[in-house]
N, C-alpha and C positions, 0 to 999 in steps of 0.2 A: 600336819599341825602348824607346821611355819605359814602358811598359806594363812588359816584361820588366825594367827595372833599377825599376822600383816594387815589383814582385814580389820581387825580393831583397834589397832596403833590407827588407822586411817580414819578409822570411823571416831575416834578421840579426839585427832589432830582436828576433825571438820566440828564434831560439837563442842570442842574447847578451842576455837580460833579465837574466841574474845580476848581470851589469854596471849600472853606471846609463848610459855614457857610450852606448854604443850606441842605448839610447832617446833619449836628447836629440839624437846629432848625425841619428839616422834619422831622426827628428820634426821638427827642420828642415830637413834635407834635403826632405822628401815633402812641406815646408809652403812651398819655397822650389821647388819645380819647377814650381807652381801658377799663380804668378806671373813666371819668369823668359820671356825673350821673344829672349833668345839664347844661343850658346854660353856666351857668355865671362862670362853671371849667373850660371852653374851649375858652374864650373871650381872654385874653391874648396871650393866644397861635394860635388863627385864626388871631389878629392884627400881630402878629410876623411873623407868615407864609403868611400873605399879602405882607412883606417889605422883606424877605428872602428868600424866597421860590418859591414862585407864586401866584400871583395876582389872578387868577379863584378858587385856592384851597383854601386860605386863606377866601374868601369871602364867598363860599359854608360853613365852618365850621361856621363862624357868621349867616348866613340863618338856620343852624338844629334847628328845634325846641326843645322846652325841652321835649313832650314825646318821639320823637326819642331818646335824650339822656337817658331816663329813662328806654324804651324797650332792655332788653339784650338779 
């Protein structure tokens, strides 16, 4: 499931380029999923990529569970 809401942060970032904010919060979003190691590092940052980014990718990141977060 991290795979699929990577894929829509992306696909956000390329149809909201008009915007600036889409690129910044999807850039750390994807730079913040790298590193986080449970749910509750990546809560914040899936609400903000719901309201900036896109609504399917933002959701998919609140849906990962925490041993996908844990599997590196």
């Amino acid at each position: 499931m991290k795979t699929a809401a990577k894929v829509f942060i992306i696909l956000g970032m390329v149809f909201g380029a008009i915007a600036i904010l889409p690129l910044i919060f999807g850039g750390i979003t994807l730079s913040k999923m790298k590193t986080a190691n449970s749910k509750s590092d990546m809560m914040i940052w899936g609400i903000l990529d719901i309201f900036f980014v896109g609504l399917i990718g933002g959701i998919l990141i609140l849906c990962v569970s925490d041993e996908e977060w844990a599997n590196k």
